[in-house]
MARRO-269616 format. One record per residue: residue in one letter; z, x, y of N, C-alpha, C, O, CB in turn. Coordinates in steps of 0.02 Angstrom, whole numbers, padded with zeros to 5 digits, always signed. Glycine has a CB too. Example, Ala and Ser with C-alpha at 12.3 -4.5 7.8 and 13.67 -1.06 7.14 Angstrom:
a+00390+00660-00284+00390+00615-00225+00390+00660-00165+00423+00712-00166+00452+00565-00224 s+00354+00642-00112+00357+00684-00053+00394+00645+00002+00402+00670+00057+00286+00704-00030 
# end
This chain:
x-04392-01582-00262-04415-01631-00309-04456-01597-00364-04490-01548-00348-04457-01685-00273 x-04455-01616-00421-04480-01593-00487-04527-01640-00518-04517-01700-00531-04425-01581-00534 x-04574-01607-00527-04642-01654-00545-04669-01622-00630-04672-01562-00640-04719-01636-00471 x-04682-01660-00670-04686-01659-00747-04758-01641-00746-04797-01670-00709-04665-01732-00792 x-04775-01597-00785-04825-01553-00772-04842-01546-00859-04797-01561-00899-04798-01478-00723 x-04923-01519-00889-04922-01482-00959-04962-01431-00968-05022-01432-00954-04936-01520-01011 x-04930-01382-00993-04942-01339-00990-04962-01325-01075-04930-01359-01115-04894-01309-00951 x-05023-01268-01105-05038-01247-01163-05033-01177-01172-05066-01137-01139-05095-01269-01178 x-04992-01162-01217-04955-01085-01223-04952-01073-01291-04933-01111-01336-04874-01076-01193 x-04980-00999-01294-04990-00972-01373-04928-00980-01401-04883-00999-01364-05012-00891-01384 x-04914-00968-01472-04879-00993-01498-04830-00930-01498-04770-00934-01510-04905-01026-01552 x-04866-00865-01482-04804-00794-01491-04768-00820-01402-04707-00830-01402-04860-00671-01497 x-04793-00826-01356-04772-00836-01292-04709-00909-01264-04667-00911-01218-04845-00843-01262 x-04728-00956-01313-04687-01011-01337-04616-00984-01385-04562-01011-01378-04741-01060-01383 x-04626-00937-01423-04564-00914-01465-04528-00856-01408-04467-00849-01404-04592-00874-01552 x-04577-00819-01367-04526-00775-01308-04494-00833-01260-04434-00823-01254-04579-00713-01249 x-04511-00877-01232-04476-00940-01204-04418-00956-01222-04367-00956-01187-04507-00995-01215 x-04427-00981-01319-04369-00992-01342-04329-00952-01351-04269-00960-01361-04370-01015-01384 x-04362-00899-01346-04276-00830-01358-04254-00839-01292-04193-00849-01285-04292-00716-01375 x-04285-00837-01246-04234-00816-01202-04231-00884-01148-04220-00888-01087-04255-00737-01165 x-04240-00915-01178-04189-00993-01168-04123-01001-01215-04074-01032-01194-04240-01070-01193 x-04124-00980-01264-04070-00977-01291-04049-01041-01317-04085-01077-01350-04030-00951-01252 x-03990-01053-01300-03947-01148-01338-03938-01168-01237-03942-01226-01217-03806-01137-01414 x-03927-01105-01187-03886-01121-01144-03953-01157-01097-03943-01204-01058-03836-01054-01114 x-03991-01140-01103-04043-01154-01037-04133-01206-01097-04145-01216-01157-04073-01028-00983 x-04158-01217-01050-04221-01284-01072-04275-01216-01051-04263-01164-01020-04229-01387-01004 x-04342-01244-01085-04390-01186-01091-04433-01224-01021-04492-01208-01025-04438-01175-01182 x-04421-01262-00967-04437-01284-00932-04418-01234-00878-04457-01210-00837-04421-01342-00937 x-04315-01215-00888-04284-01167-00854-04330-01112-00817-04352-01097-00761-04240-01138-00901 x-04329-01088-00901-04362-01021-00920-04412-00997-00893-04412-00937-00879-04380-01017-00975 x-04465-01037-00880-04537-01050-00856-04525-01053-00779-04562-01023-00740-04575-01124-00888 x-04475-01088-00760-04478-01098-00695-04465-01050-00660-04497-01035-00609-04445-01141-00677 x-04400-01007-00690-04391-00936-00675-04427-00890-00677-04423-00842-00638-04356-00914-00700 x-04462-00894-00716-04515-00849-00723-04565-00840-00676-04596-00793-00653-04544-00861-00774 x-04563-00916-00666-04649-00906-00611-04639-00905-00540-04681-00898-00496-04710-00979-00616 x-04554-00915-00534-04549-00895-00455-04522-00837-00454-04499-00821-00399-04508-00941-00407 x-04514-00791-00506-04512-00737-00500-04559-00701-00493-04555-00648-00462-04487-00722-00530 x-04626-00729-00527-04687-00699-00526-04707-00697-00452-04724-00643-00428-04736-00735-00572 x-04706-00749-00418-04717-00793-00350-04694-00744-00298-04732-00714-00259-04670-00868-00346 x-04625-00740-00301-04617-00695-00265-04627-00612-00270-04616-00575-00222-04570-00711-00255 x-04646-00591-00326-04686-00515-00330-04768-00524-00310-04791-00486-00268-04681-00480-00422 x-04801-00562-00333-04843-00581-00293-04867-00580-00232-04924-00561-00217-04841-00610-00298 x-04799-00614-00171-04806-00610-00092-04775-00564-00088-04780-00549-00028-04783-00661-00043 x-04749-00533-00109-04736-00439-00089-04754-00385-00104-04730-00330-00090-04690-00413-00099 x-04819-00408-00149-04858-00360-00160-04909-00395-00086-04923-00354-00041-04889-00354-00249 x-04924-00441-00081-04974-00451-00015-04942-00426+00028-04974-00377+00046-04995-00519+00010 x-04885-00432+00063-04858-00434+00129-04848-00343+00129-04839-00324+00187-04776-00492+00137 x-04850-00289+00082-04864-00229+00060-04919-00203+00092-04927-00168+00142-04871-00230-00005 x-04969-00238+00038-05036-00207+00066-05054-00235+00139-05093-00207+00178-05100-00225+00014 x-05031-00277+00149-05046-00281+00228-05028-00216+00254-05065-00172+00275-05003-00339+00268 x-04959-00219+00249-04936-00177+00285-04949-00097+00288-04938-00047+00323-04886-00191+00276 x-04977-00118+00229-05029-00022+00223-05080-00031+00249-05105+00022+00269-05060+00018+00144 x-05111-00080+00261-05192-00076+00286-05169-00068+00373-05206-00036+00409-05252-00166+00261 x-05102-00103+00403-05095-00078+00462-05063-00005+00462-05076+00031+00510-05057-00126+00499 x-05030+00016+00419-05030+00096+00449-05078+00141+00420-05079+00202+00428-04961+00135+00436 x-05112+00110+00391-05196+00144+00372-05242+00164+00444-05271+00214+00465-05251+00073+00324 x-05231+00106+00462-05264+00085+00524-05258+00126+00585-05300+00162+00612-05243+00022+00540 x-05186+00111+00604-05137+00157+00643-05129+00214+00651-05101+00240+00699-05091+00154+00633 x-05160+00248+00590-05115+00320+00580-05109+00373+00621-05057+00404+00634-05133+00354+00529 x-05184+00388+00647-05206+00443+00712-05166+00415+00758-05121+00453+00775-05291+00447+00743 x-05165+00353+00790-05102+00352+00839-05039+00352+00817-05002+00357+00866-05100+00299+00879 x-05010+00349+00770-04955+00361+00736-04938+00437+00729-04881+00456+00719-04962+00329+00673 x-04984+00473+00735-04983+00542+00685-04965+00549+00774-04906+00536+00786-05068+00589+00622 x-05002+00563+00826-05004+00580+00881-04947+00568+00923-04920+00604+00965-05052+00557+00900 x-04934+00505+00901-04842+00483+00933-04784+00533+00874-04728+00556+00886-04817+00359+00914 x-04804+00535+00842-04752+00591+00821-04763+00658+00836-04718+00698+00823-04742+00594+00754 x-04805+00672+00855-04826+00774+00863-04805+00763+00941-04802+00811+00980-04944+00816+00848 x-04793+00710+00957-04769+00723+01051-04690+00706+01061-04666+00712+01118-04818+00656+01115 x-04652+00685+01010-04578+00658+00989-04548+00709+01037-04515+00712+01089-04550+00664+00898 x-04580+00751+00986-04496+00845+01021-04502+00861+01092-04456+00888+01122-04515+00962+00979 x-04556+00847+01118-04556+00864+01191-04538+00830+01202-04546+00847+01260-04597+00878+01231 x-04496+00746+01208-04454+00711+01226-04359+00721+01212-04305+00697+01229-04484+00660+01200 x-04389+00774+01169-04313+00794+01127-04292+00847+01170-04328+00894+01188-04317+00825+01038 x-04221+00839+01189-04183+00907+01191-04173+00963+01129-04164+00951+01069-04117+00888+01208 x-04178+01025+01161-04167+01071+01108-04106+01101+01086-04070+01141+01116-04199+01116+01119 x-04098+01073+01018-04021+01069+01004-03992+01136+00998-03937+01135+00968-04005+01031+00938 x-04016+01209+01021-04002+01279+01004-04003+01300+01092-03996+01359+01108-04069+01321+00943 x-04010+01257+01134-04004+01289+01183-03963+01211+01248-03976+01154+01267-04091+01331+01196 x-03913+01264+01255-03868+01241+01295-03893+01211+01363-03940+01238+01391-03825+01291+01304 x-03859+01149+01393-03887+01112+01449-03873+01156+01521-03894+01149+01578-03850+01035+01450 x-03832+01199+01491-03804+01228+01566-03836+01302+01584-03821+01339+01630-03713+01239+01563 x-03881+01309+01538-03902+01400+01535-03954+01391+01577-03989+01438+01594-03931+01445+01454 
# end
């Protein structure tokens, strides 16, 4: 559902609207696209930094689960049967 809203916009920011609304699309379009495009860079810039503040967090046990990997690893230069 679409709800009628007003909005006050400089007059250079109102003429980028109209360019690129064009004849084919409404500056309503334009706007709308815009701001759920914004919307969604927005929650992925959050859901980001989350996710850095948990391997911020993490890291010494992170760093530690990887320096113990290869002793779980076979060694690919030496044969299973020697």
């Amino acid at each position: 559902m679409k709800e009628k809203t007003s909005v006050t916009l400089s007059e250079e920011v109102l003429k980028g609207v109209d360019r690129l609304a064009g004849k084919k699309h409404s500056r309503s379009a334009v706007i709308e696209h815009a701001l759920r495009t914004y919307l969604r860079q927005r929650e992925r810039a959050l859901i980001n930094a989350r996710d850095l503040e948990i391997l911020n967090r993490e890291t010494d046990a992170l760093n530690a689960e990887a320096e113990d990997t290869p002793v779980y690893q076979a060694d690919p230069f030496r044969s299973e049967f020697e």
